[in-house]
Steps between C-alpha positions, in 0.01 A plus 500: 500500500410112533189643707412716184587200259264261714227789560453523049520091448177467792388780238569308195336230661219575585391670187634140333218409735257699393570469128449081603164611667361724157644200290238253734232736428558523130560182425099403576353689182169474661314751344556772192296823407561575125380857369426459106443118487275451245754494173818554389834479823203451704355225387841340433581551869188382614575195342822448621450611848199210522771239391698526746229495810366866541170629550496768303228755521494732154322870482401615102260729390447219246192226615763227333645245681873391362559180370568320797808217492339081506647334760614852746515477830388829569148639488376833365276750608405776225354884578347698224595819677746833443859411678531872559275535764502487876239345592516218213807396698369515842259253366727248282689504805223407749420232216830360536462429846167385446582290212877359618538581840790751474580767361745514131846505542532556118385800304527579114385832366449402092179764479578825292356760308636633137413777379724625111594914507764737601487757756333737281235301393404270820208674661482508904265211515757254307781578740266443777358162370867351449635619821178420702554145372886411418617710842238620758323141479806277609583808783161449624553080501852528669329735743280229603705205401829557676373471858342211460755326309772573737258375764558147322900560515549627140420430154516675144377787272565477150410812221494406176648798358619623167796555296362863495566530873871555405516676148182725361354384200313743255143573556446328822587730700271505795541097514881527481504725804267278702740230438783697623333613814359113586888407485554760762229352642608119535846661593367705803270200624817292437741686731233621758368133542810277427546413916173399502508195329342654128677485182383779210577475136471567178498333171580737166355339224523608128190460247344209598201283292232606727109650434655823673812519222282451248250741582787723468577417117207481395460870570830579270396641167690200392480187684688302350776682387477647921521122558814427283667797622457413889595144443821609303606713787516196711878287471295224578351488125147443692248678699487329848214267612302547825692183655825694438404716746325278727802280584720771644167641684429163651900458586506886671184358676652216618782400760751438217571874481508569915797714415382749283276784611461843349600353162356583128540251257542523131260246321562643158641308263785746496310804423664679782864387439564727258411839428374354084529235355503485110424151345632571178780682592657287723443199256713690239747614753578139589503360188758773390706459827543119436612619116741729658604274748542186226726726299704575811581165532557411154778760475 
C-alpha cells in the first residue's frame, strides 16, 4: 500500500513539474498571432497584448493597421491576408520566426463571418463562407500551430466566441451553429493538448460596439429600434465595448489563468444569465415588492 501511495505522489510530482516547466514557457509572451486584428476585440487585444511586452503579429483581410498603444513594449507586425487559409499561416508563421526568432506561444482567433437568415433561406454558399471562416480556418491554424507551440513548452489559444455559441438566436442561424461547433472545437484541442503545455479557450461575448455589430443593425429594417431592443436585453443597461472583451482575452492569454483550460466564458453583460430579461417589468415588480414588503412591516 505505502509502495502504491509513494508510486502516485512521484506521479503528482512530476506533473507539478511539468505544470512549473509550461508555466516557464508561458510566462515569456514572446510572440502573438491575432486572426481579425484590424478593429473591434482585435484591435483592443492588440493593444493590450503590446503593453505588456508581446510581439504580436495580426492577420485581417482589412489593409488597416490598429491603433497601436504610445509607450508599448511590444511591436506589431500586420498581414492583409484571409486567416482561413493554409498556406496564409504557413507563412505568418515562417514570418514569426523571421521577424522574432520563435515561434507564438499565444493565439487569438477574433476573425468571423456573419451572414442574417434561417435555414430556409441561407443558400449553400452562406453556410460555406461562415464555416470556412469562423471553424475550418482556426482547424487549419491549430493544425499547424500546435506542434510548434508545444515545441516551445506550451502556450495559449483563445476564440473569441459568441453568446450564440450556447443559445440560438433568430435568423442567424448558420453563424449560431458555427459558434457552437468552434466551442467543440477549443474543447477538443483543449483536452487532446492539455499535457502538452497549451491552454484553449473561449470568451462568449454579448453585442459588443464593434464595425462587425454594427454592420449587423444596420441591416435591421429598423436600426434603431434593433439597437434599443439588443441593448435592453442586456442586465448590464449597456452594450459592451471592445476592451470588455479584450481584458478577459488578454487574462486567458496570459499566465494569470494557468488553471483554466477548455473553459467558455460569458462576457455578456448578463445576457446569458437569464433566459429574458424585461426592463420594465422588473422595475415595477420591485417597486411593488418594496410596497408590499413596507406594509408588512408596518402591520
Amino acid at each position: 500500500m505505502h509502495g502504491e501511495l509513494n508510486q502516485r505522489l512521484r506521479g503528482s510530482l512530476t506533473l507539478r513539474m511539468g505544470d512549473e516547466m509550461n508555466l516557464a514557457a508561458q510566462s515569456s509572451p514572446d510572440v502573438a498571432i491575432i486572426a481579425g486584428s484590424s478593429s473591434g476585440v482585435g484591435a483592443a487585444t492588440v493593444a493590450r497584448m503590446m503593453s505588456r511586452g508581446v510581439n504580436v503579429l495580426g492577420i485581417d483581410r482589412s489593409d488597416v493597421v490598429p491603433t497601436l498603444p504610445l509607450g508599448a513594449t511590444g511591436k506589431y507586425t500586420h498581414v492583409t491576408a484571409d486567416a482561413g487559409s493554409e498556406k496564409v499561416w504557413l507563412d505568418v508563421l515562417e514570418k514569426c520566426r523571421s521577424l522574432y526568432g520563435a515561434d507564438p506561444n499565444s493565439i487569438v482567433f477574433c476573425a468571423a463571418v456573419l451572414v442574417i437568415g434561417s435555414v430556409v433561406t441561407l443558400d449553400e454558399k452562406a453556410w460555406h463562407d461562415i464555416f470556412e471562416t469562423n471553424v475550418f480556418g482556426p482547424a487549419r491554424a491549430l493544425r499547424n500551430v500546435i506542434p510548434r507551440m508545444a515545441a516551445r513548452g506550451g502556450g495559449t489559444v483563445v476564440f473569441v466566441n459568441s453568446s450564440v455559441g450556447h443559445m440560438a438566436e433568430q435568423n442567424l442561424a448558420a453563424y449560431s451553429a458555427s459558434k457552437g461547433a468552434g466551442l467543440m472545437l477549443m474543447k477538443s484541442a483543449a483536452v487532446d493538448h492539455a499535457r502538452q503545455g497549451i491552454r484553449v479557450n473561449a470568451v462568449c461575448p454579448g453585442s459588443i460596439m464593434t464595425p462587425f455589430f454594427l454592420r449587423h443593425v444596420d441591416a435591421a429594417p429598423n436600426p434603431k429600434e434593433f439597437l434599443e431592443t439588443k441593448t435592453s436585453r442586456h442586465p448590464a443597461g449597456r452594450l459592451l465595448e471592445p476592451d470588455d472583451v479584450a481584458a478577459v482575452v488578454d487574462f486567458l492569454a496570459s499566465p494569470a489563468s494557468l488553471g483554466m483550460t477548455g473553459v467558455a466564458v460569458p462576457v455578456d453583460g448578463g445576457l446569458t444569465a437569464a433566459y429574458d430579461f424585461y426592463v420594465d417589468q422588473a422595475l415595477e415588480e420591485a417597486e411593488e415588492s418594496q410596497r408590499r414588503f413596507s406594509i408588512t412591516e408596518n402591520k
